[in-house]
C-alpha positions in Angstrom: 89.9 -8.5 319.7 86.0 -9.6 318.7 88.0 -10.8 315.4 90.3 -13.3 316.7 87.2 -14.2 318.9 85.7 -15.2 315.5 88.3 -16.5 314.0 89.2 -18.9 316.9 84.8 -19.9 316.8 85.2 -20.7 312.7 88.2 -22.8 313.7 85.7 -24.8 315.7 87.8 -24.6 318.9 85.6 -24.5 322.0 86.1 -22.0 324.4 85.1 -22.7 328.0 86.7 -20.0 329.4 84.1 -17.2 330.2 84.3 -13.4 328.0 84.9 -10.7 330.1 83.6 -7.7 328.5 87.5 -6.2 329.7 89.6 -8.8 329.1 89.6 -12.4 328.0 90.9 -15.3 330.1 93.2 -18.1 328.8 91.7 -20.8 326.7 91.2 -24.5 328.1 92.6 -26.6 326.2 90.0 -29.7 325.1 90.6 -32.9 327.3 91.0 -36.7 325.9 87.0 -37.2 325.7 86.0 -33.9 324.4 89.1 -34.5 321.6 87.7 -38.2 320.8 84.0 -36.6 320.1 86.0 -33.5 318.1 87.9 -36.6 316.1 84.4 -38.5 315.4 82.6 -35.5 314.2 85.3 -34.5 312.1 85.5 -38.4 310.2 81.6 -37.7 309.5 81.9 -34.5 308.6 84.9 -35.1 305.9 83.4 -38.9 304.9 79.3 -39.3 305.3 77.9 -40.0 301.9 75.4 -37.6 302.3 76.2 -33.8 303.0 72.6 -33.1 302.4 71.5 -34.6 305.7 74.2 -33.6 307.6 73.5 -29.8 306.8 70.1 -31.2 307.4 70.4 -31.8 311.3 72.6 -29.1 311.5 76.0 -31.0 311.8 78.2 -27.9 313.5 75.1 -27.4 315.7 75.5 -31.2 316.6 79.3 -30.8 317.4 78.5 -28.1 319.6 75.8 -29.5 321.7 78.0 -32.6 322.1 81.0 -30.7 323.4 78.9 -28.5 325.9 77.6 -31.4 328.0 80.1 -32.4 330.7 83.0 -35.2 329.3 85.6 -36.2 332.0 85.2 -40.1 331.3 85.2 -42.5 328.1 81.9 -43.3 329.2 80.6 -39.7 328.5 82.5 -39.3 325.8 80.8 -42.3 323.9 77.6 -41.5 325.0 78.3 -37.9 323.6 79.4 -39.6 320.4 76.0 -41.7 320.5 74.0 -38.4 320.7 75.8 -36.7 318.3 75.4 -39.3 315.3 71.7 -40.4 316.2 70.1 -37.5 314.2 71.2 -38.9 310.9 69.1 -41.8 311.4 71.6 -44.2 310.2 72.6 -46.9 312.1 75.0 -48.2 310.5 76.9 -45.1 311.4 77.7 -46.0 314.6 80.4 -46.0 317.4 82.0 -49.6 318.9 83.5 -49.6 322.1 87.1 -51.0 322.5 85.6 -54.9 323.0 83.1 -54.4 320.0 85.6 -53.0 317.8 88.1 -55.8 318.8 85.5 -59.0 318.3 84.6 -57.2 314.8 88.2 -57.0 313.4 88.5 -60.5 315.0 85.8 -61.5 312.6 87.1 -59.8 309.7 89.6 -62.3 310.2 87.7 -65.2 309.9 89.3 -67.9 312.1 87.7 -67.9 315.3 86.4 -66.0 318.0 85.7 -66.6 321.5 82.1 -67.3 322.2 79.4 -69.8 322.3 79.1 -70.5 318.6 75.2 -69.2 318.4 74.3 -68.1 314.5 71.9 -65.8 315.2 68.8 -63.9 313.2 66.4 -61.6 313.8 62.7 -62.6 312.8 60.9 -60.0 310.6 57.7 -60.6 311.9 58.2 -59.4 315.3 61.6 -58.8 315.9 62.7 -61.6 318.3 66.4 -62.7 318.0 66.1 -66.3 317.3 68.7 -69.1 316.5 70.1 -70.1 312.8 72.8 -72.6 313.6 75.0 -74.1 316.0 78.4 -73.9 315.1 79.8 -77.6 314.9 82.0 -78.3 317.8 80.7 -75.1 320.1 79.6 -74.8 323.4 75.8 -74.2 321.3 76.0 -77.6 319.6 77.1 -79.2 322.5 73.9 -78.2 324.5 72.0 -79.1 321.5 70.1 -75.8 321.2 67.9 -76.1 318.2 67.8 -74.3 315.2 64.6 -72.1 315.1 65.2 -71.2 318.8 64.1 -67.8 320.3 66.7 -66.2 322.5 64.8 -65.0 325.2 67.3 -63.5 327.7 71.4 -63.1 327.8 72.6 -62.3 331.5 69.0 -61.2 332.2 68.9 -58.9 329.4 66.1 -59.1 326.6 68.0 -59.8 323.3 65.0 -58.1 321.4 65.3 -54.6 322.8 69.5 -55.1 322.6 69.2 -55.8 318.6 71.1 -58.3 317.0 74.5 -56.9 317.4 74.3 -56.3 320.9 73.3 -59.5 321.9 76.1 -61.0 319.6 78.5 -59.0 321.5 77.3 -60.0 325.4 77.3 -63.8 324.3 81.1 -63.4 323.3 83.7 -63.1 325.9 87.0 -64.7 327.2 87.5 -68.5 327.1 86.2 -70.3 330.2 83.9 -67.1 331.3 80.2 -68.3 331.7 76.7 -66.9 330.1 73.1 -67.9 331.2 71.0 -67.3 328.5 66.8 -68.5 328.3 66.1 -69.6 325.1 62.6 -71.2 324.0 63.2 -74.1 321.8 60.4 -74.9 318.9 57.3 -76.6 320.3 59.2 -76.7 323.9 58.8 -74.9 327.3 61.5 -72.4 327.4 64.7 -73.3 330.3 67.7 -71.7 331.2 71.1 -72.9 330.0 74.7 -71.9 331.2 77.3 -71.8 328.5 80.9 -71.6 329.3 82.7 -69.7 326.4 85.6 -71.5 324.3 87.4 -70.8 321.2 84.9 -71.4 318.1 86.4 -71.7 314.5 83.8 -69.4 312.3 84.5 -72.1 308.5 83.3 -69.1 306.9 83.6 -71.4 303.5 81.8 -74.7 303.6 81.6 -77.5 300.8 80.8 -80.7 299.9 79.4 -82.7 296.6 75.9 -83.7 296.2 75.2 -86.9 294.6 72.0 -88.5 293.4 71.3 -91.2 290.4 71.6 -89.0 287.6 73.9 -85.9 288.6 77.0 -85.0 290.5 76.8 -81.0 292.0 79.0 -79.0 294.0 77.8 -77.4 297.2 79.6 -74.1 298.0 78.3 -72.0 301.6 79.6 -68.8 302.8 78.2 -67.2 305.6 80.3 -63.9 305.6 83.2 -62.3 303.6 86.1 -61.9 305.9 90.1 -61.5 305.0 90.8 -65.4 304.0 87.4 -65.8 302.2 88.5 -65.3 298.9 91.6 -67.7 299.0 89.0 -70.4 300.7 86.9 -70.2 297.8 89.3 -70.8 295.4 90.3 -73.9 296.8 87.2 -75.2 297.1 86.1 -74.5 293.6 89.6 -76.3 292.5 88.5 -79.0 294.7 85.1 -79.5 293.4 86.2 -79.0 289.8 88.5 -82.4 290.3 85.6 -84.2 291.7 84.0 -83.5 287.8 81.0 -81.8 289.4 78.1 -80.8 286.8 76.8 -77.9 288.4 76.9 -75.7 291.5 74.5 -75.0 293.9 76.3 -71.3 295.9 74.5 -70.9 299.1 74.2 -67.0 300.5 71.7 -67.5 303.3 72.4 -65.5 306.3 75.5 -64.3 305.1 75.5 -60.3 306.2 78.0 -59.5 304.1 81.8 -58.5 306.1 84.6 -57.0 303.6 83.6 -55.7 300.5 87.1 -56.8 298.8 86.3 -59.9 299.6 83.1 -60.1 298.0 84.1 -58.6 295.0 87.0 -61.3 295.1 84.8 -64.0 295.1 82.8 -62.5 292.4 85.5 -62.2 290.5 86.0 -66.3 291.0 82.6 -66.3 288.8 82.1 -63.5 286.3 84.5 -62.6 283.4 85.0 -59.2 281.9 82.1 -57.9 283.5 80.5 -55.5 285.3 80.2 -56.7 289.4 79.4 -53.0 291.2 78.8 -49.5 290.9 79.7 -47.4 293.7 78.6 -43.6 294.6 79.9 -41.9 297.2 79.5 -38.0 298.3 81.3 -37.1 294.7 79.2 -38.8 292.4 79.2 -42.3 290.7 81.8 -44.1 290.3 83.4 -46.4 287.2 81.6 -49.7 287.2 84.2 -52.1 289.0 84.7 -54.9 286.6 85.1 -58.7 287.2 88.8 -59.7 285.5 89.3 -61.8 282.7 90.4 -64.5 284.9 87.5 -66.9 286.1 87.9 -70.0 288.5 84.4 -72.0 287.7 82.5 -71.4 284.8 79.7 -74.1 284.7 76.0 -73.6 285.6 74.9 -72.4 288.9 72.4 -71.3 290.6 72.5 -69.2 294.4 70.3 -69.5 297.3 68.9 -66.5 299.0 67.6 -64.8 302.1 66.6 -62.1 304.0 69.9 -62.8 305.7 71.7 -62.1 302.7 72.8 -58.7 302.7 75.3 -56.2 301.8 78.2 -57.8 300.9 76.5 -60.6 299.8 74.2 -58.7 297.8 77.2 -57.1 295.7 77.7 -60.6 294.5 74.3 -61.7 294.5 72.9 -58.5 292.2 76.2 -59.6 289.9 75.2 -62.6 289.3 71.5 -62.2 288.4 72.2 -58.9 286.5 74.7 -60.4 284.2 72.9 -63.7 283.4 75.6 -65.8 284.9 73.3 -67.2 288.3 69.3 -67.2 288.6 68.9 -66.6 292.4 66.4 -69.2 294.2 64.7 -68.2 297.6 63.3 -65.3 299.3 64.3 -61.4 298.7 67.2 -60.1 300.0 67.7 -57.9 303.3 68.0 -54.8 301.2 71.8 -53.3 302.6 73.2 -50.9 299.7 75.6 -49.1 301.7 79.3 -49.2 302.5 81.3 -48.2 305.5 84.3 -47.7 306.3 86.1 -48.3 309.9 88.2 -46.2 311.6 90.7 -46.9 314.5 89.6 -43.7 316.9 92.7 -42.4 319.3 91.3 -44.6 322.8 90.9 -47.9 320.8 87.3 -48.0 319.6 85.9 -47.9 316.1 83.8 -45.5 314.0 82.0 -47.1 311.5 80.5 -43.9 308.8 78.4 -44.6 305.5 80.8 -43.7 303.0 79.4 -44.8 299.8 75.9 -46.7 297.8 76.4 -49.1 295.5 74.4 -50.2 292.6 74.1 -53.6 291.1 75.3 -53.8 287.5 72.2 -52.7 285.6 71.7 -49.6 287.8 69.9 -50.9 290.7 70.0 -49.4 294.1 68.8 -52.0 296.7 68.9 -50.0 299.9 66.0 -51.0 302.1 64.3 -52.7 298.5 66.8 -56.1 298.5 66.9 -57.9 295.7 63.9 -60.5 294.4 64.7 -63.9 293.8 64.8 -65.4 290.0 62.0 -68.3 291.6 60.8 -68.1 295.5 60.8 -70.9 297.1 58.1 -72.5 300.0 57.6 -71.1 303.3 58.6 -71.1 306.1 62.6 -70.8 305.1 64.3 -73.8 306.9 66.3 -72.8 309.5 69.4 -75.5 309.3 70.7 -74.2 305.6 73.2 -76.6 304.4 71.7 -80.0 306.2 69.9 -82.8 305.1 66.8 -81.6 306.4 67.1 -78.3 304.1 64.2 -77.8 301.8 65.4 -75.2 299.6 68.8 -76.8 298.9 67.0 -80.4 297.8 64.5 -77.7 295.4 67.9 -75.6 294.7 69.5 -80.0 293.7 66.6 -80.7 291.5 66.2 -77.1 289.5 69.7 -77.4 288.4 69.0 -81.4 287.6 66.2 -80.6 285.1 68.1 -77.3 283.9 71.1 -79.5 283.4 68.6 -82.3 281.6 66.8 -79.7 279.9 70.8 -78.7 278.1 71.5 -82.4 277.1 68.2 -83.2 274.9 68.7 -82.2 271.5 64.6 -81.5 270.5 63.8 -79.5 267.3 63.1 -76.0 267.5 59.2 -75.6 269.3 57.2 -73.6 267.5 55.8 -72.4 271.0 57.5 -71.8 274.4 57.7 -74.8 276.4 58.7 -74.9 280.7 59.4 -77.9 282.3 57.6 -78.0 285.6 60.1 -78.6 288.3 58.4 -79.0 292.1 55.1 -77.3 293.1 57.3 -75.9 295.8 59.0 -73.6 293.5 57.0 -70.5 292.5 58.2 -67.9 289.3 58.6 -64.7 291.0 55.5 -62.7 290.4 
């Protein structure tokens, strides 16, 4: 009898039912909430890059705390989930609640989502949530809420103790539903605005040709890799290449990164029979995924960066730089060198679990480092990338001028090193 006892303990079953020292009463079978917190534990126990850590916090000792606090409701059984996964000290492995999980695969998408059209960032310095953009056309724009805004309040709620995600996900919502939110515009007295949410296209891929007296460039933006990304940017490298553009100014700011197939897609649009990630998961490292033979624009570039640029934006970012084919331009990187996967649990929410590190093509791991820029360019970063008033992309125009200058000047061979100085604003990265 005390061996099928063990036996049905190693299986992991929990037994609720008290052990008479006689006999032994029928087992309870586990309800929907304690099964969706058995399923959870079980994806991070099978998946989670490290093993270490989870034999670390004691993983089975997790499982069973989590299962011995009283679950009758989704509620509990997310917040059991919550508890159970905030030892590893990850947080990108996380739960999302049915309406998270829906708005994120929505954005994987990339069409549109039902919101207020907010681009939003959080400040390093102290944490506040403030505002990037306006999408064009949003309920945002319309209000003309400036970029370099602080959110102060959604509903009430401070977006600075909710985190960037959070506050993302209160200002979405169904089309013609209504959200106050306090912002404090730059050099303004803060005020109260009410929003009514509409369907807002997310043009993850935006382009047009910059022209001045002596060169014609291309301007490529995208702000995140979702499912039609890849496609996007190939027509807008097709398009630009008819235009007879001489270079190409790619603009990563603030892009978070999204699908990783995606990114490696669009890196594949740029590098040729190279090296564009390594990846390590709880086995080992992997095979260096390559870039095809195939490539879509092979003329100079360089690519603006961030501390908005992250994950998979990084993966193409450390591709370029590493194999010589883009000098990045701008501030470091966020510093995201981990991969998750997401995973459909039985009630409709997600589970998103670290499954793998990656490392850029000349070994690099970037987790919590980022990547340093080539050149930095001036503080403060403006906030309004891809506008006339943007700083960076006028010193992003004129570095690729004078490289492309610098190519069409046959000189004899110096007999010393020569730079050309090309705005005061730029500085070599120390």
């Amino acid at each position: 009898m005390q061996q099928i006892i063990s036996m049905l303990l190693g299986l992991g079953i929990f037994l609720l039912a008290l052990i008479q020292p006689v006999s032994i009463q029928p087992v309870i079978a586990l309800n929907d909430g304690q099964q969706l917190v058995l399923e959870a534990w079980t994806l991070v126990n099978e998946g989670y890059l490290n093993p270490q850590k989870l034999d670390e916090i004691q993983w089975r000792k997790q499982r069973q705390k989590a299962l011995e606090k009283p679950i009758t409701t989704s509620f509990q059984a997310y917040a059991a989930i919550d508890a159970m996964v905030l030892p590893l000290a990850d947080p990108y492995t996380r739960l999302l609640r049915p309406k998270d999980f829906e708005a994120l695969k929505i954005s994987n998408l990339g069409s549109e989502i039902n919101g207020v059209g907010l681009q939003l960032g959080s400040r390093n310095e102290d944490n506040e949530i403030v505002v990037i953009s306006s999408l064009e056309g949003s309920p945002a724009a319309d209000a003309n809420i400036a970029s370099g805004s602080i959110l102060l309040k959604v509903n009430g709620e401070s977006p600075r103790k909710l985190g960037l995600e959070a506050t993302a996900a209160k200002l979405r919502g169904e089309t013609g539903s209504e959200v106050v939110i306090k912002i404090q515009p730059p050099n303004e007295e803060s005020k109260e605005i009410t929003l009514e949410r509409r369907s807002v296209d997310l043009r993850p891929v935006r382009t047009r040709r910059l022209r001045n007296e002596l060169h014609t460039l291309g301007y490529l933006r995208i702000t995140q890799f979702s499912e039609g990304v890849p496609e996007q940017v190939k027509e807008a490298l097709q398009e630009l290449s008819q235009k007879e553009i001489e270079g190409l100014v790619l603009d990563l700011r603030n892009n978070s990164g999204g699908l990783v197939s995606s990114g490696l897609a669009v890196a594949d649009a740029f590098i040729s029979d190279k090296p564009i990630v390594e990846t390590k998961n709880r086995e080992g490292i992997n095979d260096p995924i390559p870039a095809s033979a195939n490539i879509l624009y092979e003329g100079p570039m360089v690519t603006l960066v961030n501390g908005g640029t992250a994950s998979a934006s990084e993966i193409l970012a450390g591709a370029l730089q590493d194999n010589g084919r883009s000098q990045l331009l701008g501030d470091k990187t966020f510093g995201k060198g981990l991969i998750q996967s997401l995973t459909n649990l039985s009630d409709g929410s997600g589970l998103a679990i670290t499954v793998a590190s990656y490392l850029t093509p000349n070994g690099r791991d970037i987790q919590n480092l980022g990547i340093e820029p080539d050149r930095y360019l001036q503080l403060p970063e403006p906030l309004n990338p891809g506008s006339s008033e943007d700083r960076w992309l006028q010193d992003a125009e004129l570095y690729m001028g004078a490289n492309l200058d610098k190519e069409n000047i046959e000189v004899p061979e110096p007999e010393e090193s020569t730079e050309i100085s090309i705005d005061n604003k730029i500085m070599e990265n120390p």
